[in-house]
C-alpha positions in Angstrom: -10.3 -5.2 -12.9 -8.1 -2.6 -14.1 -9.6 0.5 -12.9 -9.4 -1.4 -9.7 -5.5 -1.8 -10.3 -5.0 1.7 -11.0 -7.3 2.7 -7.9 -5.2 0.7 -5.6 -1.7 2.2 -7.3 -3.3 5.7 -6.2 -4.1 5.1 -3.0 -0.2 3.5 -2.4 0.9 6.6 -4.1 -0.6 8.7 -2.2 -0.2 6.4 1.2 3.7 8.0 0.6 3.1 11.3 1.8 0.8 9.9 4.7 4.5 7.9 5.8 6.1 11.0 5.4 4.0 12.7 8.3 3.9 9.4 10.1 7.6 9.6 10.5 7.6 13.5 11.2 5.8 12.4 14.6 7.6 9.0 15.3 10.6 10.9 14.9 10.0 13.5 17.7 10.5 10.1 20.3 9.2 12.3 23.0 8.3 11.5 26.4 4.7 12.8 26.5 4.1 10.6 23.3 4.8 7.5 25.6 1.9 8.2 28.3 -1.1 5.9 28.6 -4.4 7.5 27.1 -7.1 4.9 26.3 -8.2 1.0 25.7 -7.9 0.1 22.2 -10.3 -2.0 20.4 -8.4 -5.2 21.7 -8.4 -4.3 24.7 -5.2 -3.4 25.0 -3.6 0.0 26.2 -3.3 2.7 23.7 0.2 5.3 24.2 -0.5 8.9 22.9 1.5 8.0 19.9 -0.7 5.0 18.6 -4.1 7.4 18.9 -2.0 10.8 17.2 -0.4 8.5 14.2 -3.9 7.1 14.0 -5.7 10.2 14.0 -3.2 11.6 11.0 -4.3 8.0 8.9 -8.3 8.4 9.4 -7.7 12.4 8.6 -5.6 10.9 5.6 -8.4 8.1 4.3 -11.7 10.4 4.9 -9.7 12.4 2.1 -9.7 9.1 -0.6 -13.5 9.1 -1.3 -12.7 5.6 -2.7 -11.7 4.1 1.0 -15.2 2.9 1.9 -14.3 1.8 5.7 -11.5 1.6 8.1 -10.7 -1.2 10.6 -7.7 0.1 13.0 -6.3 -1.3 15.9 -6.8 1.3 17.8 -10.8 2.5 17.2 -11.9 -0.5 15.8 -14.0 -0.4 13.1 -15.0 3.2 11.4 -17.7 3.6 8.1 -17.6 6.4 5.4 -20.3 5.2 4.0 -18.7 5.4 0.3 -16.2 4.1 -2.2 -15.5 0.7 -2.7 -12.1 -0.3 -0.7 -11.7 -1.5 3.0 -8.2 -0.5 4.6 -7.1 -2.6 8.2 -4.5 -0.4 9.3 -1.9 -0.4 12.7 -1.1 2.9 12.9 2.2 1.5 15.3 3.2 -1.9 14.9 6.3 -2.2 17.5 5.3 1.0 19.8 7.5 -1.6 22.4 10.7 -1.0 20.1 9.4 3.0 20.0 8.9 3.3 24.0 12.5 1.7 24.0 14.1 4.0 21.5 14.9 1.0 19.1 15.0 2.0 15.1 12.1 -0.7 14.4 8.8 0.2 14.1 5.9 0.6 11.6 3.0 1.7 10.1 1.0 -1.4 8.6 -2.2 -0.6 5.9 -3.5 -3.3 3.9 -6.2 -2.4 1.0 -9.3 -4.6 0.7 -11.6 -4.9 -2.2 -15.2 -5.4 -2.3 -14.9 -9.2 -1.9 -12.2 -9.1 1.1 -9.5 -9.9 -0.9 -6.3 -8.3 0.0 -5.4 -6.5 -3.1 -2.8 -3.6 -1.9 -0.5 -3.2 0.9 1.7 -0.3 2.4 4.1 -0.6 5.4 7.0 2.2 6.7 9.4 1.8 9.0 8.7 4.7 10.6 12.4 4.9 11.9 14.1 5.4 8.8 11.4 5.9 6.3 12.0 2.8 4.0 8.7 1.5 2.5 7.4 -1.9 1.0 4.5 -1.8 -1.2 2.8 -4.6 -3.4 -0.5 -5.0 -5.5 -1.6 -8.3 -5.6 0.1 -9.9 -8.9 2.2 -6.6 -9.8 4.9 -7.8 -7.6 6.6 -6.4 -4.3 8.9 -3.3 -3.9 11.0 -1.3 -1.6 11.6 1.6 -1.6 10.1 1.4 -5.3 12.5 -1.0 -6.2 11.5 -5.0 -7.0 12.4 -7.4 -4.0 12.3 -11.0 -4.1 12.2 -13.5 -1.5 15.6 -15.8 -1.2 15.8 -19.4 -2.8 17.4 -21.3 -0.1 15.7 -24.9 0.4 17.4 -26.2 4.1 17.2 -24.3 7.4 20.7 -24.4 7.8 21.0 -22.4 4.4 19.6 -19.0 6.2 18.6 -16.6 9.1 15.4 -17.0 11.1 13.3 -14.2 12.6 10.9 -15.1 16.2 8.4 -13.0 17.8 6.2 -13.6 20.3 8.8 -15.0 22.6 6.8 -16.5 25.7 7.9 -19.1 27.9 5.4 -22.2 27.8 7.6 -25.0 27.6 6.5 -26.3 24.3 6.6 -22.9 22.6 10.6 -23.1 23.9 10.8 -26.4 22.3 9.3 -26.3 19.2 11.4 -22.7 18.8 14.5 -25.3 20.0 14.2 -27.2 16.9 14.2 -24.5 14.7 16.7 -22.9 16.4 19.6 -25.7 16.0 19.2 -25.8 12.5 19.4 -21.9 11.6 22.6 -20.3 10.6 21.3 -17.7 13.4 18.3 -16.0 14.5 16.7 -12.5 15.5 13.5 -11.5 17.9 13.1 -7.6 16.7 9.7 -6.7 18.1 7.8 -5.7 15.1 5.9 -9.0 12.6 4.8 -6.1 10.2 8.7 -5.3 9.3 10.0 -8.8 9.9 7.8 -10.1 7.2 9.3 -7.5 4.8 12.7 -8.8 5.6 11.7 -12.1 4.4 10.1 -10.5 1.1 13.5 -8.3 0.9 15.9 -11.7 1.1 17.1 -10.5 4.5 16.2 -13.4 6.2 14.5 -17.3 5.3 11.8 -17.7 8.3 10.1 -16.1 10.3 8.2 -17.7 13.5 5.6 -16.2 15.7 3.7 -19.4 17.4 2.3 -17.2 20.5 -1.2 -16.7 19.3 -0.9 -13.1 19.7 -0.9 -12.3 15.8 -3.2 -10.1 14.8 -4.6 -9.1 11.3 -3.8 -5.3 11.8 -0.1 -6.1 12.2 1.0 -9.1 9.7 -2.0 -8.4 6.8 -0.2 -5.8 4.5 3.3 -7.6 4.9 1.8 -10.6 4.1 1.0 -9.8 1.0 4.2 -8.1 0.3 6.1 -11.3 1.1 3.7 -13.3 -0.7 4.1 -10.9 -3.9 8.2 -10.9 -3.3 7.9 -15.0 -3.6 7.4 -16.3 -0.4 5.0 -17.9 2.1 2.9 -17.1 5.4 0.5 -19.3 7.0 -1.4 -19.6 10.4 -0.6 -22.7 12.5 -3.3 -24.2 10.6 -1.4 -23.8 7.4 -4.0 -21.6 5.8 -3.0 -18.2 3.8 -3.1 -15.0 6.4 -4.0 -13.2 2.9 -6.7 -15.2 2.6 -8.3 -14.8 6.4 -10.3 -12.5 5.4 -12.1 -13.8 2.9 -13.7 -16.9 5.2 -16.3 -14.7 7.2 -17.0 -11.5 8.4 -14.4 -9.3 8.2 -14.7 -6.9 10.9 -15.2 -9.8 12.9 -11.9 -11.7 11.7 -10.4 -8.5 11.9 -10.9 -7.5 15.5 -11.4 -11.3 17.1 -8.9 -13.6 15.7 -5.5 -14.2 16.7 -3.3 -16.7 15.6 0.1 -17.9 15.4 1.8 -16.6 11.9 4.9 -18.8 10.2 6.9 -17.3 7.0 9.0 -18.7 4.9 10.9 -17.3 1.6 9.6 -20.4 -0.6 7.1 -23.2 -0.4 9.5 -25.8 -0.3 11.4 -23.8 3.2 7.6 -23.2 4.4 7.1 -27.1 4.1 9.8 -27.8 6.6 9.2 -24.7 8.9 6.2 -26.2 9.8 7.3 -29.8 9.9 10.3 -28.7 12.5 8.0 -27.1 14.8 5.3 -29.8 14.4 1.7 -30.0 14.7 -1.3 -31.9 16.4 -4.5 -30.9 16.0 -4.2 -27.1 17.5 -1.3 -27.9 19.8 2.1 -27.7 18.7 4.7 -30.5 19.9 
């Protein structure tokens, strides 16, 4: 169990200078990085940006000989037939927010050991270059330094988060009631740094209930938050850390899609999900 610990340390360690050349490119915001290239392995289109930050990542993890296989967003699954550790990485998780020339956009890489659990996590903003890393029961960090979740109990106590925003008339109203009761609320356009508000105390909730959420983008920061104290579930109420564990994971990885709900405690996480309300699958 240890040498696993220290493995995973490394590979965050080293996942540092992979940000740094991450946010070289993301940096450069030019034009020609915006064009269309490709389908991605959801089927949805790839810029020239999400294929040249994911090209610098696989370069990055065929250099850890103990990163076994890769599941990205953007080639699907990829086998080095060695090591021990599975990564699910988003090479761009807000590439909207990029296009738009918004300061709000990441790279997302959670670490998986033999057994699926989540066991590391790395995510950057690859605006400004700030990064939240966690180990599972070492604790969260930004920047290197610890971050905790906040300890507010009521919904009128803090600041909500939303993603996802469609227009189905129960989505509006289950978002309604959350809505009324925040002190105010955000819709930022990327779940991977959202979540590390919640784990930094800069918000209380977070709600994505479009069943767009994909593994790639809220995995990693979902352990970070959990790590900083705080809680994220699918509509279903079960852990997103704990997804991949209940099958295969390629599978989970690259078919599933939920809706994601955070909160900075278990008491907060409670009412979150009473206020939007559930029946069966269908929220009310």
């Amino acid at each position: 169990m240890a040498d696993s610990i220290e493995q995973v340390q490394e590979i965050i360690r080293e996942c540092t200078k992979l940000g740094y050349a991450l946010k070289q490119v993301a940096c450069l915001n030019q034009k020609t990085l915006f064009s269309v290239q490709e389908v991605n392995a959801y089927g949805e289109r790839s810029l020239m940006i999400d294929l040249v930050l994911e090209e610098l990542c696989l370069n990055f993890f065929k250099g850890i000989p103990a990163v076994r296989n890769i599941i990205s967003e953007e080639s699907g699954y990829l086998d080095f037939n060695r090591g021990r550790f599975t990564v699910i990485l988003d090479p761009l998780d807000g590439t909207k927010n990029f296009t738009m020339g918004l300061s709000y956009y990441a790279c997302s890489i959670a670490i998986l050991d033999e057994n699926g659990e989540v066991c590391g996590a790395y995510v950057i903003n690859l605006a400004n270059g700030h990064e939240y890393t966690a180990i599972k029961g070492k604790g969260a960090f930004r920047n290197g330094q610890p971050i905790h979740t906040l300890m507010q109990q009521r919904l009128n106590q803090g600041d909500g988060i939303f993603v996802g925003l469609a227009k189905k008339e129960w989505e509006l109203q289950a978002m309604k009631r959350v809505i009324l009761q925040l002190k105010s609320y955000r819709a930022m356009g990327c779940a991977a740094l959202d979540l590390c508000c919640l784990a930094s105390g800069a918000a209380s909730v977070f709600v994505d209930i479009s069943y767009t959420a994909k593994l790639v983008d809220v995995l990693a920061s979902s352990l970070i938050l959990e790590e900083a104290g705080g809680w994220v579930t699918t509509e279903k109420g079960t852990s997103i850390t704990l997804l991949t564990t209940q099958g295969n994971i390629t599978e989970i990885t690259l078919q599933q899609k939920f809706c994601t709900l955070g909160a900075s405690n278990a008491s907060l996480q409670e009412i979150l999900m009473d206020t939007i309300g559930l029946q069966g699958s269908v929220w009310l």
